[in-house]
C-alpha positions, 0 to 999 in steps of 0.5 A: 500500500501506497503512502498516500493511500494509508494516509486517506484510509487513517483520515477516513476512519478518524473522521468515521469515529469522530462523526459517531462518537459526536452524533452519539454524543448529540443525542443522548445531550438532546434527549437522555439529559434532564437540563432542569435536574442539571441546573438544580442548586441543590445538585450543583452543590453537591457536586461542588464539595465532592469536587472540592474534596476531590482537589484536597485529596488529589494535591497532599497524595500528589505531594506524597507519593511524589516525595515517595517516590523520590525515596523509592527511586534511590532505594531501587538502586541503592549500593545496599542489596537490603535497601535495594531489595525492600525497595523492589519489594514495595515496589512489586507488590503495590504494582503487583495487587489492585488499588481496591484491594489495598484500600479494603485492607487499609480501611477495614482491616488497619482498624481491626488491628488496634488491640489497645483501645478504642481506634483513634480516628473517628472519620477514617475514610479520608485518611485511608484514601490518601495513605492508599493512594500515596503508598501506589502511586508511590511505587509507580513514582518510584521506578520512573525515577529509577528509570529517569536514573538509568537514563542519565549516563554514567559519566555524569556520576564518574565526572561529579565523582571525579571533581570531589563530590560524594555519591549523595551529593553527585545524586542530589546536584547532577543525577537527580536533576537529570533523571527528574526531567527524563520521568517528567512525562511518566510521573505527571502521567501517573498523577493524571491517573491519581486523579482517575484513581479517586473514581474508587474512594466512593466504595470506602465511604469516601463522598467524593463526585462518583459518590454523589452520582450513585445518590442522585441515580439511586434517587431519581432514576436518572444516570445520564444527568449527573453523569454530565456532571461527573465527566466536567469535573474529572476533565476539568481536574485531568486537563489542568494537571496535564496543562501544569506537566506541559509546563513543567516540561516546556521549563525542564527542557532547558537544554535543548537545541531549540532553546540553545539556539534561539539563546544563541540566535538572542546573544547574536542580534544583541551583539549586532545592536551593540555593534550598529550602536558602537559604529 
């Protein structure tokens, strides 16, 4: 087949999709929603505090497992055979068993654990779904970082080991930086999916927005009402963070040879303008 051929074919079949996804999309708006419902104050509010705790929870989870994930990735290839070896554990059974499964066990079997007295927290549903949260999203933060690592060659360890620098401070001043940018695209990735994860707080008694859709639904027989609502407030929560990590990626990526150029190419004119102003 032909180039060009493949090309018509892809526009034929992405216009194809475009045009039944868009005209499913029409009719169940014209005809499966209830605007009245939609609009309802009452409605909006709570979607709005779920939405709001969704933010709370999303962000200290996000720093969390970030911060985790840092310490996993440098356990990962640690010099120390036991550090290396906890870290991959970790690392492999909370990638290795589902997110509901740990926050079963966080939730319902942590408290059934505290032999001494009654269990300190009264409202243990939100703090369970961010240790549950940080501790899996800790793990996949974790081998980005370790892949970020390999990716930075060793001649940056050998040159910063050479010029007088300890392994921590070779780690800190010139590997890190280097492997941060390389599992940016990773780590802001997972995040987004962090964001999708809080899908699953609604079974430990979170009320969060998946949570409030299940209410209305149960109440007023009504799934593609509220349902307008969910699928708003998770694209406008996924659509900031991956504007944020595009950023983060634009400024990362100081080292380019775009950017390298267009300093060079700055310098360049600059010169030229002292030196018309000179003659």
């Amino acid at each position: 087949m032909r180039d060009r051929l493949v090309k018509r074919v892809g526009e034929v079949a992405a216009g194809a999709f475009v045009l039944a996804i868009g005209g499913l999309l029409v009719w169940i708006l014209s005809t499966q929603v209830d605007y009245d419902l939609l609009s309802s104050p009452l409605i909006a509010r709570r979607f709005a505090e779920a939405f709001f705790l969704v933010i709370q929870i999303v962000v200290i989870s996000s720093l969390l497992s970030v911060s985790l994930g840092v310490l996993v990735g440098l356990g990962r290839i640690s010099t120390s055979n036991v550090t290396g070896r906890i870290a991959k554990g970790y690392v492999e059974f909370f990638r290795g068993t589902p997110l509901l499964f740990q926050l079963f066990v966080i939730y319902f079997g942590v408290p059934r654990l505290w032999a001494t007295g009654e269990f300190p927290f009264s409202d243990w549903a939100i703090p369970a779904a961010i240790i549950g949260l940080t501790l899996n999203h800790g793990a996949y933060v974790g081998e980005a970082i370790r892949g970020g690592i390999d990716a930075v060659p060793n001649g940056q360890m050998e040159a910063a080991r050479s010029l007088g620098m300890s392994r921590v401070m070779a780690l800190r001043e010139v590997v890190l930086p280097q492997a941060w940018r390389n599992a940016l695209a990773a780590i802001g990735n997972d995040q987004i999916i962090l964001v999708k994860d809080t899908s699953l707080l609604t079974v430990i008694a979170v009320p969060e927005i998946m949570s409030v859709f299940r209410n209305i639904n149960s109440n007023q027989l009504d799934p593609w009402t509220p349902l307008v609502w969910v699928c708003v407030l998770y694209l406008a929560i996924t659509m900031s963070m991956s504007q944020l990590v595009n950023g983060l990626e634009r400024r990362s990526d100081w080292g380019s040879d775009s950017r390298m150029f267009g300093r060079l190419s700055g310098l360049g004119s600059g010169g030229d303008d002292d030196g018309g102003e000179e003659a």
